[in-house]
N, C-alpha and C positions, 0 to 999 in steps of 0.2 A: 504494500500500500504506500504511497507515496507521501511527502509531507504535504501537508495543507499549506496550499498557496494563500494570497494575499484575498480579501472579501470578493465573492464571488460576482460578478459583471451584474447589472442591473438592467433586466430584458423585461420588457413591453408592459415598462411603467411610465413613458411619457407624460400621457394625460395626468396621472396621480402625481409628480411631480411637479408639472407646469400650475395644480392646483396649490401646495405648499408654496411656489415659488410669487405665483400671483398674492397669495395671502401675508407673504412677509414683505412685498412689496406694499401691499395697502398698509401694514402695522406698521412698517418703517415710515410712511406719509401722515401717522396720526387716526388710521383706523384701524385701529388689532381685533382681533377675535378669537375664536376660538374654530381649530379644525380637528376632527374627530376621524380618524383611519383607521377604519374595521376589517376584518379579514379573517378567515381559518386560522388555525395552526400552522405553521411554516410557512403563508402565504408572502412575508418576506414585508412584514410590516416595521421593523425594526430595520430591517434594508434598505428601505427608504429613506425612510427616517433620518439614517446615518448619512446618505448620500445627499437630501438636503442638506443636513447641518454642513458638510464639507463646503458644499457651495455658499452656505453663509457666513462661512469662517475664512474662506478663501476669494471670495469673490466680490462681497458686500462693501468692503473698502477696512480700513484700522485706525487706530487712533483713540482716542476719546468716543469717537461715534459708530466702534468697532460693537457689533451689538452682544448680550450676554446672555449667554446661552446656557439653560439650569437644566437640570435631570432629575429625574424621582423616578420608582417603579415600584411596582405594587408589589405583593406578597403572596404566597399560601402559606400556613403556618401548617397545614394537614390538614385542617377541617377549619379554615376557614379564613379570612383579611388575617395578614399580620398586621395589627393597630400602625399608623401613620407610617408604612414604609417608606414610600415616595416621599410622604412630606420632609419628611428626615433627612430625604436627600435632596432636595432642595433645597431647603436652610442650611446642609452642609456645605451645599456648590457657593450659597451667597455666600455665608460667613468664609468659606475661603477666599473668597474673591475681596471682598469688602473690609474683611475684617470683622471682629464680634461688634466694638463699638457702633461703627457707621451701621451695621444691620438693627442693633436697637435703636436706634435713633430713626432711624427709616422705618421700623415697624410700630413707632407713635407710640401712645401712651398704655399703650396692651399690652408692650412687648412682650410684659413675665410669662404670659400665655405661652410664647415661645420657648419654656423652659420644661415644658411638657413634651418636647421631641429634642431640646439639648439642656438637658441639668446641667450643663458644665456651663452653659452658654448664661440663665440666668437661672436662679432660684425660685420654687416654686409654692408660692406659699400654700398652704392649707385652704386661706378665705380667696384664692382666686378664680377669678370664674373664667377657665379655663377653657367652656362653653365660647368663648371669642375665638377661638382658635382659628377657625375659617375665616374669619373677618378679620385677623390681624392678618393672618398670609397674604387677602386679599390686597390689603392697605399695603403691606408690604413689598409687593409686584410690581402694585400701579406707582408706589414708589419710587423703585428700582427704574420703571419706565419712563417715567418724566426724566432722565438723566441720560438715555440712551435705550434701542430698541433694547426687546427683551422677548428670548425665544424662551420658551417654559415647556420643558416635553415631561409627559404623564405618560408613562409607559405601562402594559396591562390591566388598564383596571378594572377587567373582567375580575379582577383580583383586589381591588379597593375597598376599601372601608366608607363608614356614613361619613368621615367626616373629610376623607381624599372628594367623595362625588360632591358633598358641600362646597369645601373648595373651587372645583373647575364650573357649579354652578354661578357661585358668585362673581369669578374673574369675566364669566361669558357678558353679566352683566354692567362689568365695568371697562373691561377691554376694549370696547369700540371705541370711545373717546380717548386711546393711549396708545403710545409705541409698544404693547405688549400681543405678544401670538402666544397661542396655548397651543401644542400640538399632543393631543391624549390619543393612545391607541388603545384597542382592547384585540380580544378574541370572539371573533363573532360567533362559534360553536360554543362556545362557554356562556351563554347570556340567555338563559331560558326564556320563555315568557316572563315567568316569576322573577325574574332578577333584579335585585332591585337596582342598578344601573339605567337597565330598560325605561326606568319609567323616568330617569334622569336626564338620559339622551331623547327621549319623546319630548320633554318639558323647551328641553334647548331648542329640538329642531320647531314645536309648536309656535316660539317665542321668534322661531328665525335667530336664534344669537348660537349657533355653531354652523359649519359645512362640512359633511359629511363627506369624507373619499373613502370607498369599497375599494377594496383591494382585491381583484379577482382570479382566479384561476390565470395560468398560460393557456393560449392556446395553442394549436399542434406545430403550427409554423416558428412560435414564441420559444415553445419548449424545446424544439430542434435548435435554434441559435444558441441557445441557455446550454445546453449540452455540448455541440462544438465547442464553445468559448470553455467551457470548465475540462472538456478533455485534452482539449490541445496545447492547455497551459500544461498540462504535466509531464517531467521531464520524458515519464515511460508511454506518452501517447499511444496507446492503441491505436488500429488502424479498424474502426469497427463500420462491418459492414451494413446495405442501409436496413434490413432484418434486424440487426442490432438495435441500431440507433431505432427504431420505431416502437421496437420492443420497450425499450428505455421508457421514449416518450409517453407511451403507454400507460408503465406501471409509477410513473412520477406523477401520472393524473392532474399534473400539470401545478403542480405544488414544486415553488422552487427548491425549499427546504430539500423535499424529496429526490430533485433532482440531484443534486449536490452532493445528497450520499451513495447516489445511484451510479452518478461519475467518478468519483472517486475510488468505484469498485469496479468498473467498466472493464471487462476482459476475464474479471475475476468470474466466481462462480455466483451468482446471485441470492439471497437468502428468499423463501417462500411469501414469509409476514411480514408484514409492515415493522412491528417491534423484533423481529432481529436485525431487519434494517436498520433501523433506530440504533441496535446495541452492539451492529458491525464494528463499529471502531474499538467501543469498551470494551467488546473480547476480546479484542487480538492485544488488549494489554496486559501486562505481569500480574501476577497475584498481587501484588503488593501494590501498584496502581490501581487494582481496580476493588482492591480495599477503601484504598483512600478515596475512590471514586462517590463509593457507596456511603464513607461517613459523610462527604459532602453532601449527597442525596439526602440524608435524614436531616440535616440543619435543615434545609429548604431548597428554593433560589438561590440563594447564596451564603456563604458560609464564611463569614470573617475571621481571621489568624486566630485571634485570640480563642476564641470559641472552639475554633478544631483543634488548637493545643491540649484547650481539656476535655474536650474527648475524648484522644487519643492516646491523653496520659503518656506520664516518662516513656513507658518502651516504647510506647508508638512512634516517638520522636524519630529516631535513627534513621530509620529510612524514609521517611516520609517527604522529604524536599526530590530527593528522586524520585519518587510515586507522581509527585505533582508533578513535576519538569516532566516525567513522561506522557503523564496524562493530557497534559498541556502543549505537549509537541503535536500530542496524535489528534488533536482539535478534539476533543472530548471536553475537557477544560478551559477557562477563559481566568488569567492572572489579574488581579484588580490592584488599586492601591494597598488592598489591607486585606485580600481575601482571596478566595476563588468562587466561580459561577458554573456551571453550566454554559457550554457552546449554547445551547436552545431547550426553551422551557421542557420539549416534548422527548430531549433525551435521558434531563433529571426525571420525570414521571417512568422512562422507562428504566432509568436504575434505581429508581425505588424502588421498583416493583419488585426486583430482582431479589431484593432483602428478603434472607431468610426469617422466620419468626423468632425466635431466639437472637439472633444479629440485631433483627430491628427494634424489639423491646431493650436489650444493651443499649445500642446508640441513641436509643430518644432516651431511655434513664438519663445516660450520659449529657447529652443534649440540655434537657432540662435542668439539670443540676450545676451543669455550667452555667445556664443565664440568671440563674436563682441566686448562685455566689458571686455575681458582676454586680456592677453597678444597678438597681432594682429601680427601671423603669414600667409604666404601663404596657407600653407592647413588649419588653421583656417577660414580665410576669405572665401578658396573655400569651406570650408562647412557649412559654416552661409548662402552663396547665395543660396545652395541647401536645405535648412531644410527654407531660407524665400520662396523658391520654392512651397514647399512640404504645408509650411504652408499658399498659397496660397494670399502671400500679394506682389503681382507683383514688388510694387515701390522698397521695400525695398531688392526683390531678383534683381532688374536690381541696384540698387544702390552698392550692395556687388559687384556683378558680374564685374560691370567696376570698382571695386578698385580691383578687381583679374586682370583684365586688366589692368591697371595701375600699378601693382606690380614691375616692370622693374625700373621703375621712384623712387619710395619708398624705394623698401627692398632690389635692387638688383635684377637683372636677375632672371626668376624664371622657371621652367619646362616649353618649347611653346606648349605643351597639355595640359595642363592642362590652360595654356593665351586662348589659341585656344578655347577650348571648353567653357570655362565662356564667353567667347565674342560672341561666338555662341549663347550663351545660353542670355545674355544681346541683342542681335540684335531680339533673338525671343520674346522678351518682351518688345519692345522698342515701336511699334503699340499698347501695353495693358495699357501701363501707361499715364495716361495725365501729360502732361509738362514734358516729359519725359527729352528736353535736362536742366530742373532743377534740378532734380532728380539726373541724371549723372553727370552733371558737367562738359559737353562735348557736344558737339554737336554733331550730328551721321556719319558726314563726318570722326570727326575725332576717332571716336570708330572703323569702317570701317577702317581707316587706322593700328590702332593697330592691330587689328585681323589681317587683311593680315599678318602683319608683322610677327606674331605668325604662322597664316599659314603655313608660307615660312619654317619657322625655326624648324616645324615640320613636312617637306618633302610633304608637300601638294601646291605644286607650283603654282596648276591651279589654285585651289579654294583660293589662295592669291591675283593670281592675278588678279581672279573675281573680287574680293573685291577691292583688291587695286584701279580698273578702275572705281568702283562707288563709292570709296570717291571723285576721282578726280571729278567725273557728280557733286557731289554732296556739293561741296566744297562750301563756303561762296561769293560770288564774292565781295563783299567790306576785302578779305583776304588775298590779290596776297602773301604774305609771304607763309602764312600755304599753300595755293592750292603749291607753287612751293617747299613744302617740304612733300606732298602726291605726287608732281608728281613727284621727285626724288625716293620716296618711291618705287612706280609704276616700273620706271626706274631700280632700283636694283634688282625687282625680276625678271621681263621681261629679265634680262638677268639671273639670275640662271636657268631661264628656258631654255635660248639658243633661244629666240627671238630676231630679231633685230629692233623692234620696241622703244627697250629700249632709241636707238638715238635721237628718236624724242621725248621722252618725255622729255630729258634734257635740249632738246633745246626749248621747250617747258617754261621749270620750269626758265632756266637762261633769259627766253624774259621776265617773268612776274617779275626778281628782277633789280632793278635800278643799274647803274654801278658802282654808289659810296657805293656797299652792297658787299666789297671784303669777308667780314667773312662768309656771306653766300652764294658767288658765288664759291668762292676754293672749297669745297668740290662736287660741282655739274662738276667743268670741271676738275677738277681731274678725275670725274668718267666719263667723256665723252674722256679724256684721256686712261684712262685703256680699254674702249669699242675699240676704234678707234685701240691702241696698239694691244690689241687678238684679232683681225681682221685684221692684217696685213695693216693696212692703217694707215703706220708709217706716213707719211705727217701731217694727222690730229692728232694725238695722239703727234706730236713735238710741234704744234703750242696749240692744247689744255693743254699740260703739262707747257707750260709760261705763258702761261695767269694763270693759276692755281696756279704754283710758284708765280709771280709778285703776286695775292692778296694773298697769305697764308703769305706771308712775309711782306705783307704792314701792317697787323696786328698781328704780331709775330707769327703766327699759325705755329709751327716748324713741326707738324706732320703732316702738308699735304700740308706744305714749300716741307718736305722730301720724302713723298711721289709722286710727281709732278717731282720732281729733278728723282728720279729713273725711273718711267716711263718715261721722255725724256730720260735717256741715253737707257733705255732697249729697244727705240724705235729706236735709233741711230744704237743701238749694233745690232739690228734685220736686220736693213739694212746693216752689214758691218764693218759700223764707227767703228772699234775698239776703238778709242780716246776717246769713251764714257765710257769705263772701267774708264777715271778717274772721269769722272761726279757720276760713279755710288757710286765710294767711298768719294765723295763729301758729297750724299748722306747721308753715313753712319754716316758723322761725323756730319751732322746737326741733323740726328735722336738725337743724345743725349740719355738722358735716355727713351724715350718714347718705349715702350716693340713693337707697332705695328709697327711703323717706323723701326726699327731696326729688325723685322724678316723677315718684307716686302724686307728690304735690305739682307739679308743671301739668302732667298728663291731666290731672285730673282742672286744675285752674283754666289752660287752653280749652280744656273741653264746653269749661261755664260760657267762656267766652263766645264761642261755639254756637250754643244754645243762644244767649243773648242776642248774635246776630254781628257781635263784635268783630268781625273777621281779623282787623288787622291787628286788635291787642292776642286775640290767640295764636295770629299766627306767632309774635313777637314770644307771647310765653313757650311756646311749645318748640317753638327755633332755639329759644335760652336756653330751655330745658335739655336739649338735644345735642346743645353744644357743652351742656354741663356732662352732661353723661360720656361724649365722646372722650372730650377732656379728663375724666377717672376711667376710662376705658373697658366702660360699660359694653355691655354685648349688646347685639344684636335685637335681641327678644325686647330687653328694658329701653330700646330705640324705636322699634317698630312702632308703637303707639304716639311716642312723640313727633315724631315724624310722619307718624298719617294724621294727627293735627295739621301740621302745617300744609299738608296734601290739603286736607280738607277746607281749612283757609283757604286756599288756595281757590279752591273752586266757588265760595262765596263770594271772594272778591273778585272772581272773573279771570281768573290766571289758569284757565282749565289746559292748555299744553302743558305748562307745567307739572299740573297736578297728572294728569295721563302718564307722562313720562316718567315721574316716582313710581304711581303704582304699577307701570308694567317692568320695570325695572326689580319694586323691590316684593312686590304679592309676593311672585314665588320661591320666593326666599325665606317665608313665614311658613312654621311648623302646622299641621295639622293643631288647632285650638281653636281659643276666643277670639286670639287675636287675629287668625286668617279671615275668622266669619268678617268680622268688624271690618278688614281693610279689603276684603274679596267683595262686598255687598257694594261697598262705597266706588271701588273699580267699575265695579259692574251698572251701578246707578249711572256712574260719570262717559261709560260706553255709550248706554242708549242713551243718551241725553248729546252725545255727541257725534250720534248718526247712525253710528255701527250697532243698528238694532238684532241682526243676524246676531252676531257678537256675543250680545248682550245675553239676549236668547238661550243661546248656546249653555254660555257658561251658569246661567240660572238653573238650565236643567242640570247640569250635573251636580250643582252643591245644593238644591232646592232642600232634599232630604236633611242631607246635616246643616244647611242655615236654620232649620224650624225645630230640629231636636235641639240647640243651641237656645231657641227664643222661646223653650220651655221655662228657661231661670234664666234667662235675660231681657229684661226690661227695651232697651236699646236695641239687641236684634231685634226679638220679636217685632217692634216697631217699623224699624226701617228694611227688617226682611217681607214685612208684608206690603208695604207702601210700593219698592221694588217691584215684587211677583205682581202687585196690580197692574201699577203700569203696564208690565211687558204683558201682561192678561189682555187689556186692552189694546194695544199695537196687533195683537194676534187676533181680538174679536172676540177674547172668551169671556164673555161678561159675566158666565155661573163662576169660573172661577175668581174674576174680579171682585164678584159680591161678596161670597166666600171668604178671602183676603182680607177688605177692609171693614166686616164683622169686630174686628177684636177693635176700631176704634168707640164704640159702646158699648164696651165690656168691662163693668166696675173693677174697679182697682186695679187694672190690665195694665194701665199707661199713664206717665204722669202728664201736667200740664205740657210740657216742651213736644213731646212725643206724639201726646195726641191732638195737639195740632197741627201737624205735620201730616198726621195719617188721614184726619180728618178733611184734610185738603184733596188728597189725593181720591178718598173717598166721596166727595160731592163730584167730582168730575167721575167717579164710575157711577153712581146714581144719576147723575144728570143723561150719562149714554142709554143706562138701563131705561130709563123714562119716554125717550126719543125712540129705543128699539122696543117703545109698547107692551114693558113689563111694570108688575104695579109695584111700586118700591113705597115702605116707609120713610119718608123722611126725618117726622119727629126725633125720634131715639138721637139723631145725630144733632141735629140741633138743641137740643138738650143736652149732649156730651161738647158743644163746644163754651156754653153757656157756663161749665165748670171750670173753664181755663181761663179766664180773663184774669187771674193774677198773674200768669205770663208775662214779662215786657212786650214781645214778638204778639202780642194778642191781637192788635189791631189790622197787622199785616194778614195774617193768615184766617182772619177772620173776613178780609176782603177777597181771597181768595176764593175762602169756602162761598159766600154768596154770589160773586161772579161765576161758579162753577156751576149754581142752581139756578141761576138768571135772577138772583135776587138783586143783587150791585151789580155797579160798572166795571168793565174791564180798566177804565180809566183809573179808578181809583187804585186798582192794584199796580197798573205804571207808575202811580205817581208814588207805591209805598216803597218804602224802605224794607228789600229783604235781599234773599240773597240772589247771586249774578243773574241765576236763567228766569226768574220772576218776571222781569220787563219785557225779553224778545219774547218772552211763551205768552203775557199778556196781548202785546200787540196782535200778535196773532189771531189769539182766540175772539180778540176787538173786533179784528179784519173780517173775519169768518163770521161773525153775529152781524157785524155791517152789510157782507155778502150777501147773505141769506135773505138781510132785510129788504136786499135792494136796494140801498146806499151804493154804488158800484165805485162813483169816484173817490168818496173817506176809505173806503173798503181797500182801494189802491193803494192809497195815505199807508193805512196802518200797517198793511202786512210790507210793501218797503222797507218802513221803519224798522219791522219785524226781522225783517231778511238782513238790514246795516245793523242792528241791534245783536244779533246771533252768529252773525259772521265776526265778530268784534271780540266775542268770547269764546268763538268755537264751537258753538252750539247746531250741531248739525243738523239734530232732527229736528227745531223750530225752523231754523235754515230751509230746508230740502220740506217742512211740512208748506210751510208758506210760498216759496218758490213753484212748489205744483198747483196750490190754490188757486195763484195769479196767474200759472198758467191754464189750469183746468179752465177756469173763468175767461182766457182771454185778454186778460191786464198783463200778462208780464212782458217788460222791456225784450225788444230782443236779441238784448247779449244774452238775458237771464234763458231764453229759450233754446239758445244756442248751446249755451255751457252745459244745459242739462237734458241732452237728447234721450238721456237712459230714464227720463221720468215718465214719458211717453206707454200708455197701455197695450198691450198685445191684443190683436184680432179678440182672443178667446174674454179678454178683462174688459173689452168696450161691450161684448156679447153679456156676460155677467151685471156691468155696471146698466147695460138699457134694463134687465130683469129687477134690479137693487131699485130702480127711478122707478119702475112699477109697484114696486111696493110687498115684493115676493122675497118670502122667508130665505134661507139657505139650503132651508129640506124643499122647496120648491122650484129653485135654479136647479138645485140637483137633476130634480124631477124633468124638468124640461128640457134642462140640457144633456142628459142619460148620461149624468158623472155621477163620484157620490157627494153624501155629506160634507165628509171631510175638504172634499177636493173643491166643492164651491167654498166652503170655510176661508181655505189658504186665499183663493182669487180675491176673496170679499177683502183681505185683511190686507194682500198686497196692495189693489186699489184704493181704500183709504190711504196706506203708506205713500203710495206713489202722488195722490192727490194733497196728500197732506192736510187730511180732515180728521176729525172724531166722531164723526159719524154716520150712518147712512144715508140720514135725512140728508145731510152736508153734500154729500157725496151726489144722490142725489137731483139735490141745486146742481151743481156741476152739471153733470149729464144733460139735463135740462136748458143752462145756460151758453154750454157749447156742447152740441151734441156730435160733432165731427171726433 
């Protein structure tokens, strides 16, 4: 066999090259992105790869604007991510490059986070919330990019962790605005449906923020050059005839990988299977290389010096640099700075295999026992639990596994998939070990409760809160402490889920602690405070926020002293009480320095402001607040809400690009919870409202379900999730469900004043449709439910609304109120169309103009595009306005529907007539208003009538 020549020629990847090459072209001009390179096994994804980077190292120019080029690659540990592989190697490539200083300082005020992939680089406290992690990488990139491009390769990560796929989601959304390129590959045979990658790569490509390059097979022509070129370089070239060579072709299937080992044995005898293929080279080496072959195979991927020394232990030493040097001559092996690899993932898998059972239990003992006596980091520890797995000594893998679980406690916050899954993996071992709760150092109620916890924290709610309810069965009963701080546990997630079962477990957890336990009672009726609050059942949420206060203060506890203070005023303010605005800033001043008390204070103060109508003071608080947090190096989670304040500002005061561009940016970045509902509702409102009703549509039906389990114990969803679902009710014609919807705004105690004003708005405009489509609606109930909101400030606005929506007031009146941006152009409108109808033609002109500069002005598409068709249905529109919008124009089939609608015939009657069905006149009826830009049929029509062409 010949020695292995230099990296093998690169045949019939033009196009997949020219794609890399264009994309670091656009990143070096100030648009980066992200490009994602899928492929098989040996499809030669890493070959590219490589042969790009050459051309950016050699081609791109030097200097200072020479660009920097980072690596990371993922892991298998045996069964499963080795915790931040890649990440690790990344932060290693900067800190070398940079140095440690300049990379803290470029990774901003988070850094420590980064001492959860380098302890040596910073310390890691216990209180840090190491949950930033993704976020400080991210900050740290675009960093690195403002100073010069910046290639970032993700190699594998069919093989990644939750918090690698966080990572490359976040850069995707900040990349385009920088000199930075991501270039991630995975294995496209390794990514099931279930994977969860899959649904990471769906997100990017849905978003449009990655470009995807497939990596495909050779084909016969491709594989025949790839073959020449790799035989003729060797010095003993065979002279293989074209039988041969096609045979070749053949059985490489067009996998370069394949080829590569197929040529290098050309002439030889051929082995039958694919994996003696694969383990051609490793046989024909010495016993004692393909010892050393095989202890590499158990580390993983890759196996660093240090780790294979204790392995291998003193005797092993002796020979062992010649084992490698041969291994390493015969391309089996790959030399690294500090280790050895594997040539290719798919020939370690096949010297795994090779491992005897007895070998392979030895070397993962060994294995294990070395990363457990090194340095004890998180992915250390989770892959000592998986190699004492592998090596088949149960005690010592459930022993690893709950200090992976316990890592929170130890090192700091650590990835909850990777908690999740070792505790998974400790609970399946927990039945194999005797004295198992010695072993652990825990008892199993309370390992159960960790996990949930991890659970929750990695968007698995249910299965948290499985667990959570059998630590509580399962608790100690000589322990009322620990059971009433699993059943607070319980309690927390019960409501991420939008359960209201969560009440009773508090009440539950504060019966089992005595009433002289103030340090451990605050925080439990704090949280039965906050429940009772987002539930509108201000009463209990006042009296649980004093009891809360009185113990958080009877023991200095300032942060949930201040926390307790702010839910009683928010609970005051919800009802009314204005006079609680100065409780709130009460509040702020006891938070002090505490970063949670004090954001809990912004979020919740931008919010009043919010409600008030104040746009520009919320936005101002919630910006502060936002800057406060970034500044102590708050994550993500405790940002999200701040910053969809100022989103939402944002759209009050008429800045709606702006606001579009956060939330498509930063939604899906937000965890399954409260806070996705909260900022996925507000997205979704600010869609259809700004044209992309399709859109809107869309994404309503997919979280419909979990917005409305959410607005079981929340006040706030339930409100704005059903105002929402109306609307888009209405745009589609479904008036049962629109009625359905705005039900709960006369529904006692459902909603406070702010709330149900809002709903109540939205609600006279579906009763005012229902009335006009000839159905008998009560009115009363609702005017009687707005009759209770006049302590409101915002009372008078939205109370202009509600009667313009019933034809009781002017639409004028609502122009001229003060609310927020889309009020005015949606007014004119609906002006225009009541002037229309009257036969007013020329004020009618007037209004909906205005309408159309009013809504073009904030972006407001679908008052835009509803009044644009009006004037032109009717014949009024200018005609540039006709020109620009030829796609508003009806199809044969929608002027055939619309003559049936001007008759006066149901939907089950066009049906009838026109031999469609139901449904199918349903969509016509609902696209023709859309296209006309009416609300209704009657509206519609006028139309028809008014220009019948």
């Amino acid at each position: 066999m010949p020695t292995p020549a230099a990296p093998s020629p690169l045949v019939g990847r033009a196009a997949e090259l020219t794609s890399l090459r264009e994309a670091f072209t656009n990143a070096r001009d100030g648009s980066g992105g992200v490009v994602v390179v899928g492929g098989e096994a040996g499809i030669g994804k890493t070959r590219l790869v490589t042969e790009f980077l050459a051309e950016v190292g050699t081609e791109i120019g030097a200097g200072d604007a020479a660009p920097l080029v980072l690596h990371g690659q993922c892991a298998d540990s045996g069964s499963g991510p080795l915790p931040y592989a890649a990440l690790t190697g990344v932060l290693s490539d900067v800190v070398d490059t940079i140095g440690p200083e300049a990379t803290l300082a470029a990774a901003g005020p988070a850094a420590d986070a980064l001492g959860l992939l380098a302890p040596r680089l910073v310390d890691v406290r216990r209180d840090v919330d190491t949950g930033r992690l993704p976020e400080v990488l991210a900050d740290l990139m675009t960093a690195l990019a403002g100073e010069r491009p910046v290639v970032l390769v993700l190699e594998d990560l069919h093989w990644s962790d939750d918090v690698t796929r966080t990572v490359l989601a976040r850069l995707a959304r900040t990349a385009p605005a920088t000199t930075l390129l991501v270039v991630a590959t995975y294995r496209s045979d390794d990514v099931g449906r279930r994977h969860p990658l899959r649904t990471t790569l769906a997100e990017l490509e849905r978003a449009r923020l990655a470009t995807r390059v497939d990596v495909p097979r050779l084909d016969a022509a491709e594989a025949t050059r790839l073959f020449w070129s790799l035989v003729s370089r060797r010095p003993d070239a065979p002279d293989l005839p074209g039988t041969v060579l096609g045979e070749l072709v053949e059985r490489s299937e067009g996998v370069p990988f394949y080829a590569e080992e197929l040529a290098d044995f050309a002439g030889d005898a051929l082995p039958d299977s694919l994996r003696e293929l694969l383990l051609l080279r490793y046989s024909s080496l010495s016993d004692a290389a393909q010892r050393f072959c095989r202890t590499v195979a158990a580390a993983g991927q890759r196996a660093p010096h240090e780790l294979l020394v204790a392995m291998l232990g003193a005797g092993g030493l002796d020979d062992a640099e010649a084992a490698a040097r041969e291994a390493v001559d015969a391309h089996v092996l790959v030399a690294d700075t500090d280790g050895y690899r594997f040539r290719h993932a798919l020939i370690q898998e096949s010297v795994d295999a090779e491992l005897l059972p007895g070998e392979s239990r030895r070397l993962h003992a060994a294995c294990a026992s070395a990363l457990e006596d090194g340095e004890r980091t998180l992915a250390r520890i989770a892959a000592a639990a998986d190699h004492w797995w592998r090596a088949r000594l149960p005690d010592r893998a459930l022993a690893s596994a709950v200090e992976v679980v316990a890592v929170p406690e130890t090192y700091g916050q650590a990835s909850s998939a990777v908690v999740a899954a070792a505790g998974e993996r400790a609970l399946e071992l927990w039945e194999l070990v005797p004295d198992a709760e010695k072993v652990a150092g825990l008892h199993r109620a309370a390992l159960l409760r960790h996990v949930s916890v991890a659970l929750q924290d990695s968007a698995q709610i249910d299965r948290g809160a499985a667990l959570a309810r059998e630590a509580v069965a399962e608790w100690p009963a000589d322990d009322p402490a620990g059971r009433a701080q699993a059943l607070s546990t319980l309690a927390h997630i019960l409501g991420k889920a939008g359960d209201p079962g969560s009440d009773q477990m508090l009440d539950e957890a504060l019966a089992l602690l005595p009433p002289d336990d103030p340090a451990g009672r605050a925080p439990l009726l704090r949280l039965k405070a906050r429940n009772a609050m987002m539930d509108h059942r201000h009463g209990e949420a006042i009296a649980a926020a004093g009891e809360a206060l009185a113990a958080a203060t009877s023991v200095g506890d300032r942060q949930n002293a201040s926390l307790a203070l702010n839910l009683r005023a928010m609970s005051r303010l919800d009802r009314g009480d204005l006079d609680a605005l100065d409780e709130l800033e009460r509040s702020h001043e006891m938070a002090g320095d505490d970063w949670r008390a004090q954001c809990h204070y912004y979020t919740n103060a931008s919010d009043t402001r919010l409600k008030l109508g104040q746009f520009a003071e919320a936005e101002h608080l919630a910006e502060s607040g936002a800057q406060f947090a970034r500044a102590l190096g708050a994550g993500w989670a405790t940002r999200a809400m701040l910053e969809g304040n100022v989103a939402e500002a944002w759209i009050g005061s008429g800045r709606w690009s702006d606001a579009e561009a956060w939330y498509a940016r930063s939604v899906p970045l937000v965890d399954p919870s409260d806070y996705a509902v909260y900022l996925g509702e507000r997205w979704t409102w600010l869609t259809m409202w700004r044209g992309d009703v399709d859109a809107a549509q869309a994404r309503a039906r997919v979280h419909r379900t979990t917005w409305q389990r959410f607005g079981r114990v929340e006040e706030q969803i339930r409100a704005r999730v059903s105002g929402t679902l109306a609307e888009l009710a209405l745009l589609r014609d479904d008036l049962d469900d629109a009625l359905d919807l705005v039900r709960i705004a006369v529904e006692p105690e459902a909603l406070g004043p702010f709330y149900r004003l809002t709903t109540l708005a939205v609600a006279a405009r579906v009763l005012d449709r229902a009335r006009r489509a000839g159905r008998q609606v009560d009115v009363a109930p609702y005017r009687a439910a707005l009759a209770t909101c006049t302590v409101w400030p915002t009372y008078p606005t939205w109370a202009a609304v509600f009667a313009a929506e019933l034809g009781d007031g002017s639409w004028e009146a609502v122009v001229a109120a003060d609310g927020p941006a889309h009020l005015r152009p949606y007014a004119l409108y609906r002006d225009g169309a009541s002037l229309l109808e009257a036969g007013d033609r020329a004020t009618a002109r007037e209004r909906l103009d205005a309408a159309v500069e009013a809504a073009d002005a904030i972006g407001c598409g679908l008052v835009r595009d509803q009044a644009r068709a009006l004037l032109t249905g009717a014949g009024l529109a200018r005609a540039t306005t006709r020109a620009q919008h030829p796609d508003r124009a009806l199809t044969d089939r929608e002027r055939q529907v619309l003559e049936l609608v001007a008759e006066g015939l149901t939907n089950g009657q066009i049906a009838e007539r026109l031999f469609i069905s139901r449904k199918t006149a349903s969509v016509h009826v609902s696209a023709i208003l859309r296209k006309l830009g009416v609300s209704s049929r009657t509206e519609a029509a006028v139309l028809a009538r008014d220009d019948p062409a």
